[in-house]
C-alpha positions in Angstrom: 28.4 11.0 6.6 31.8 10.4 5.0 33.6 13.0 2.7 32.3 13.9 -0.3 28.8 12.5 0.8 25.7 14.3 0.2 23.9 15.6 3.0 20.1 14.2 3.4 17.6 15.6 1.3 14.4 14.6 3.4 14.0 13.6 7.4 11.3 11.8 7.7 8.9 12.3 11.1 5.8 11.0 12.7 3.1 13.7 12.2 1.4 13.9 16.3 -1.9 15.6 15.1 -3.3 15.4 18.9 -0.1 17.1 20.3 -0.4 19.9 17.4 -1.9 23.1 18.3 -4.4 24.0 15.3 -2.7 24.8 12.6 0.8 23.9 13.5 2.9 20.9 13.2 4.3 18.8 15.8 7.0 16.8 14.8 7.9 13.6 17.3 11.4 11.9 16.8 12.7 11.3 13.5 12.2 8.1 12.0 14.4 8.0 9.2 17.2 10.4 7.0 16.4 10.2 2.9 19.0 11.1 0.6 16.4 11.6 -2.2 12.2 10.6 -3.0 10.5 10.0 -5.6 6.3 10.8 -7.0 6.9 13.3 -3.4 6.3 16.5 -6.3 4.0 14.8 -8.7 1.5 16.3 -10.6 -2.1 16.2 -8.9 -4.4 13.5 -10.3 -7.3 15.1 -12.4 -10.7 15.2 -11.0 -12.5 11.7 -10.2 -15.6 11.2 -12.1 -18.5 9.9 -9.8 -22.2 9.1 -10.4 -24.5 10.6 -8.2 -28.5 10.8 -8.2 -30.5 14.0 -7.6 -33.3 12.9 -5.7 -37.2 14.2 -5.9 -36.3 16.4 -8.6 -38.8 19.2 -10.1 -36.5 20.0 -13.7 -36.2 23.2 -15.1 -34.5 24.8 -18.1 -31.7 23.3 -19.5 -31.8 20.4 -17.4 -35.1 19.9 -18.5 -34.3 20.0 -22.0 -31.2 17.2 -21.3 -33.8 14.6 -20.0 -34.6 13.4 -23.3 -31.7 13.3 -24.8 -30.5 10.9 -22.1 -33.0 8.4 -22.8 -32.5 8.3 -26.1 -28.5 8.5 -26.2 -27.7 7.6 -22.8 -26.1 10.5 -22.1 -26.2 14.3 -22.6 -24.2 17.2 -21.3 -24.9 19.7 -19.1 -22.4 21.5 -17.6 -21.6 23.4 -14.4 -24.2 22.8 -11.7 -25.1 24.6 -8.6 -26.7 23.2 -5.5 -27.7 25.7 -3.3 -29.7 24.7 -0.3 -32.9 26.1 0.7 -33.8 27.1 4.1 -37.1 25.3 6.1 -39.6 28.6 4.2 -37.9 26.9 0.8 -35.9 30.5 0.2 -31.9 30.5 -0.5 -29.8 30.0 1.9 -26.7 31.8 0.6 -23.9 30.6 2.3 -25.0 26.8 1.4 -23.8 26.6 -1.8 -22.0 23.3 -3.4 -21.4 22.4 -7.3 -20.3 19.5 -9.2 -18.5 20.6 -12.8 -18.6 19.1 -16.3 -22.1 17.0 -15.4 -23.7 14.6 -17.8 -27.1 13.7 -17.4 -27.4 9.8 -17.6 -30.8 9.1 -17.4 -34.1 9.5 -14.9 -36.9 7.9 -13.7 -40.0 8.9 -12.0 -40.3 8.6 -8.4 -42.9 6.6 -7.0 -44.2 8.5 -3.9 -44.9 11.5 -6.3 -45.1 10.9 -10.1 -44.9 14.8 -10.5 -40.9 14.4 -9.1 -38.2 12.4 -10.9 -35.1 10.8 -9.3 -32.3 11.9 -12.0 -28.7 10.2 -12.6 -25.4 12.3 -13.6 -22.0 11.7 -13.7 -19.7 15.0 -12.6 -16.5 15.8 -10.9 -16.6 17.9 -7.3 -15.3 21.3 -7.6 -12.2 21.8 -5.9 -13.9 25.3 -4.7 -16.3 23.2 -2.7 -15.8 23.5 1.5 -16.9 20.3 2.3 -17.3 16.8 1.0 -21.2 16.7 0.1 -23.5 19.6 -0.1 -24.9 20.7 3.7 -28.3 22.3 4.3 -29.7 24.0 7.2 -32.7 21.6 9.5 -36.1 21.0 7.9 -34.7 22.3 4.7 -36.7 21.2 2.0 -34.1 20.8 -0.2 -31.6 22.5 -3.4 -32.5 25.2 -5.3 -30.6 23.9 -8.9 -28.8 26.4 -10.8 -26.3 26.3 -14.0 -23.3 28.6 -13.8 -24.7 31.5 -14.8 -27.3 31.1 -12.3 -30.3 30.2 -14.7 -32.9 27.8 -12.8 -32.6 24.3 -13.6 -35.4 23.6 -10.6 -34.8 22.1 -7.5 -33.9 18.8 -5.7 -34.9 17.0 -2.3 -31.7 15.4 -1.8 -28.0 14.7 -3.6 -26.7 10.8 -3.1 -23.2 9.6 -4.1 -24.1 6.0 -5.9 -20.4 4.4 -5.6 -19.6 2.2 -8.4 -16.0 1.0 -7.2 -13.6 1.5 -5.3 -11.6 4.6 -5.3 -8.7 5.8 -7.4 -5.3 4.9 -5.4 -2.9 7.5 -4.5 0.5 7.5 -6.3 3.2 5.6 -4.1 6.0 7.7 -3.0 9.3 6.5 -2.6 12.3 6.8 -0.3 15.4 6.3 -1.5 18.9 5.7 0.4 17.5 5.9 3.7 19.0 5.5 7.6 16.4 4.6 9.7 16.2 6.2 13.2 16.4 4.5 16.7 12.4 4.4 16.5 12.0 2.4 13.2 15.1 0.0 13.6 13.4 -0.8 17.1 10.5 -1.1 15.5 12.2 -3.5 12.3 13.8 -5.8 14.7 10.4 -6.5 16.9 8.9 -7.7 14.1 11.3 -9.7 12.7 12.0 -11.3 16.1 8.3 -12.0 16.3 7.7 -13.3 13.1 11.2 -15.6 13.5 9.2 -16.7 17.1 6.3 -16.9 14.7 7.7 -19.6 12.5 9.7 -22.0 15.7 6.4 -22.9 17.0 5.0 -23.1 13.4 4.6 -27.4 13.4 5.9 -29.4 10.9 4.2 -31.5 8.6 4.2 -35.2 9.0 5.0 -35.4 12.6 
């Protein structure tokens, strides 16, 4: 660094998960030096929207009432909704509790191994509150008891499916600016441009 330089802002390293004790980081050898870089301290994307279908569904209360105005606008809201699971005698299970936010019923259908039970469609976002990635229940659990965010019964459920319509939204790119790359990543720069350089002398020609 010459005078009047600015020292580094950043050092980039490898992130060793296996060599990490849980919770703890385990840096390896640095890669690179960044004097600055950019969408690092962006704001957080808002919630994805995604469709799902509550499955073998016995309505109740407000999501009742929604039904109909699906079919006849296509949509109608609903708000918070609570899955809770149920355990194999069909009572709560308290600590199995998952809940998708701002929900929109889109429409239903009755299923057809029990005309009594309808398979229903919403569109929601995950609660950032939730501890896993789909709800969980506990062996030969019959299913989710339903609830809206007060807790009123909206019925219960036999299953929750994610019905993906696309792929998922990209994360923003981050940048690194002005960096000097470490012994690691200029070794690993000049391997591949001597193999794609090898790459392209055996490449044949055309026409001979």
């Amino acid at each position: 660094m010459t005078a009047g330089e600015e020292p580094p802002k950043y050092r980039l390293v490898p992130y060793e998960a296996e060599a990490a004790p849980r919770g703890t980081e385990a840096p390896g050898e640095p890669w690179a030096l960044c004097a600055d870089a950019e969408g690092l301290f962006g704001a957080p994307p808002p919630p994805s929207r995604r469709t799902y279908e509550l499955l073998g569904c016995a309505p109740q209360g407000d999501l009742r009432k929604a039904l109909p105005h699906a079919r006849a606008r296509r949509t109608a809201p609903l708000g918070t909704l609570r899955l809770e699971s149920l355990d194999r005698t069909g009572e709560r299970a308290d600590s199995w509790t998952w809940c998708l936010e701002d929900v929109r019923v889109l429409g239903d259908r009755p299923r057809a191994d029990d005309p009594s039970l309808v398979d229903i469609t919403v569109e929601a976002s995950e609660s950032a509150e939730n501890a896993t990635e789909s709800p969980r229940r506990p062996p030969l659990s019959p299913g989710y008891l339903l609830l809206g965010a007060e807790e009123e019964p909206w019925g219960t459920c036999r299953d929750l499916a994610h019905i993906r319509l696309g792929p998922e939204p990209a994360e923003a790119p981050i940048r690194l600016l002005g960096c000097s790359p470490g012994t690691r990543t200029w070794a690993t720069a000049s391997c591949c441009a001597s193999t794609s350089t090898a790459a392209r002398s055996r490449r044949p020609s055309r026409g001979r």
